[in-house]
C-alpha positions as CSV (number, residue, x, y, z in Angstrom):
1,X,28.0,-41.3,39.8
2,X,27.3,-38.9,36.9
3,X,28.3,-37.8,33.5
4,X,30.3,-35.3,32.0
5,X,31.7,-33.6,28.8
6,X,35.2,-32.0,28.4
7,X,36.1,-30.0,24.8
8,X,39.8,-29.5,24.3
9,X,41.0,-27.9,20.8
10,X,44.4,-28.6,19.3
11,X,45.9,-25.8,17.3
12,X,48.5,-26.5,14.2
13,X,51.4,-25.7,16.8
14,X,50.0,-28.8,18.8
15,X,48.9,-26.4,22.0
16,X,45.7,-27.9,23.8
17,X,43.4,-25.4,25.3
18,X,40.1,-26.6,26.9
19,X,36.9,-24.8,26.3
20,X,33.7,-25.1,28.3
21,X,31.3,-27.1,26.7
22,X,28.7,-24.1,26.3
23,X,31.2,-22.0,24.6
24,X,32.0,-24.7,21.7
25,X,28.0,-25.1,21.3
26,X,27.6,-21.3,21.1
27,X,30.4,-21.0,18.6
28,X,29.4,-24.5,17.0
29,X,25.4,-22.9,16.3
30,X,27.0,-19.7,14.8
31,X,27.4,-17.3,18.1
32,X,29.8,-14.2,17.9
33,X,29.8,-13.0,20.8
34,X,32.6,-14.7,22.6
35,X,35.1,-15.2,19.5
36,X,38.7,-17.4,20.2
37,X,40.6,-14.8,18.5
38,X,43.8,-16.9,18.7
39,X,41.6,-19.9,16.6
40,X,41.1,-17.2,13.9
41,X,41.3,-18.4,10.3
42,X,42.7,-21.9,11.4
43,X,41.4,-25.7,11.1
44,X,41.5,-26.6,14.9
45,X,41.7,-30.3,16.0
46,X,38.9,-30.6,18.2
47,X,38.7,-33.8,21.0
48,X,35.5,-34.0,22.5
49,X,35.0,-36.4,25.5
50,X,32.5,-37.8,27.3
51,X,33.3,-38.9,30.9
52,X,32.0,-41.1,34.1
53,X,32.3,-38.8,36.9
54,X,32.2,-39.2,40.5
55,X,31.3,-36.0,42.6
56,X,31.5,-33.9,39.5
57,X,35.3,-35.3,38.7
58,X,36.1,-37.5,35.7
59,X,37.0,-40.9,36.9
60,X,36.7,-42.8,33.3
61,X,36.8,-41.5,30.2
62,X,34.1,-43.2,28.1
63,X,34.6,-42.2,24.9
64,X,36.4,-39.4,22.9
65,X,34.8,-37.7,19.2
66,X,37.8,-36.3,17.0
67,X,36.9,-33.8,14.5
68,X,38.1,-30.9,12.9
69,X,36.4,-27.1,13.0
70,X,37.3,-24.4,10.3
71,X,37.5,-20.9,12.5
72,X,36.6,-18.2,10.1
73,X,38.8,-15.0,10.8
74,X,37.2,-13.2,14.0
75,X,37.2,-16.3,15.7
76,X,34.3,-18.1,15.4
77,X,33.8,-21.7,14.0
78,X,33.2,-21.2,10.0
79,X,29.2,-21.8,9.4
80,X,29.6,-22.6,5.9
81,X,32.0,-26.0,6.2
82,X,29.4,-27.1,9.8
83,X,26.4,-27.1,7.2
84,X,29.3,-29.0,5.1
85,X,30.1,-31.8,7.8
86,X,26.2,-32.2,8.3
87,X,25.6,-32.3,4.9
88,X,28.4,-35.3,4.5
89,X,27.2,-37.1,8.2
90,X,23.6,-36.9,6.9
91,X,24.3,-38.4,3.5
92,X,26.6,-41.5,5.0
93,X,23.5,-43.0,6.8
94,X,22.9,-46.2,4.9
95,X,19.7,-46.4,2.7
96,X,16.5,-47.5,4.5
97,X,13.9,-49.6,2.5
98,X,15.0,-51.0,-0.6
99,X,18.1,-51.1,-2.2
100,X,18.5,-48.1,-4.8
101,X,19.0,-49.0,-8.2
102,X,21.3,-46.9,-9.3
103,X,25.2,-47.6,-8.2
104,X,25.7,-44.1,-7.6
105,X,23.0,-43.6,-5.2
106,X,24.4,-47.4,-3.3
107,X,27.4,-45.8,-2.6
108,X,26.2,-42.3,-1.6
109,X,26.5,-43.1,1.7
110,X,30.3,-44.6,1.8
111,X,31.5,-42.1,-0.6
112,X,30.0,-39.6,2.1
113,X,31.5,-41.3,4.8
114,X,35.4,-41.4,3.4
115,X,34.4,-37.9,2.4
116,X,33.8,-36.8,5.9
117,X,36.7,-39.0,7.2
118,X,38.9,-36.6,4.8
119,X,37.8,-33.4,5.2
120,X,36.5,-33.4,8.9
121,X,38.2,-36.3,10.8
122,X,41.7,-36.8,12.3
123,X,43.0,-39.3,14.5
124,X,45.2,-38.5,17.3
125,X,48.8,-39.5,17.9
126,X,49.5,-41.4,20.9
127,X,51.2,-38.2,22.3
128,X,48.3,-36.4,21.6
129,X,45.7,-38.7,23.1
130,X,48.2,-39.2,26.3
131,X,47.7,-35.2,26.9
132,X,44.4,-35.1,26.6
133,X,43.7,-38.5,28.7
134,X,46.1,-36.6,31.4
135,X,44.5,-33.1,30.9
136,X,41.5,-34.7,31.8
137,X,41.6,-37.5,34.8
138,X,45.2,-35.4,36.7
């Protein structure tokens, strides 16, 4: 028994297309040379799952990340809003050590959190997660 990881994207017309892992982490990091042209300029709905597999085939699905990636317009994922979802996932870690004083700096990390939720997060319908659950263990 192993593991395994499927990426699928979801474009705003609702078509799934699976990419290999190593191509999302190449375009993820900021590599050009193997653009999705027809991702250009959109905000893609990305599903990332991570799976039991027996014999290299997904038997279970373990869990599944939803995000959203910005494409910039040749086709690779937009650097500028990935330093922006960092920036947001770094900030909603919860203080360590002792509380901050100032209420501002308290909430920094919820504010961050609903922040990120907004700009970068999407949950699926139950169509959309059937597909992808389908896509995946057919």
């Amino acid at each position: 028994m192993g593991f395994g990881v499927r990426v699928y994207g979801i474009d705003p017309a609702g078509r799934v297309r699976r990419m290999t892992v190593s191509t999302f982490e190449r375009l993820y990091d900021g590599g050009k040379d193997k653009p999705i042209l027809e991702y250009a300029g959109q905000r893609i709905k990305i599903a990332m799952l991570f799976l039991r597999t027996l014999n290299r085939k997904p038997i279970s699905i373990r869990r599944i990340d939803y995000f959203i990636v910005s494409f910039d317009s040749k086709g690779g994922i937009d650097q500028e809003q990935v330093r922006a979802a960092m920036h947001l996932s770094i900030n909603s870690v919860p203080h360590w050590g002792p509380e901050p004083k100032d209420i501002l700096e308290q909430l920094r990390p919820s504010l961050s959190r609903l922040k990120y939720n907004d700009q970068f997060g999407w949950i699926p319908t139950k169509e959309e997660k059937q597909l992808i659950e389908h896509l995946t263990l057919r």
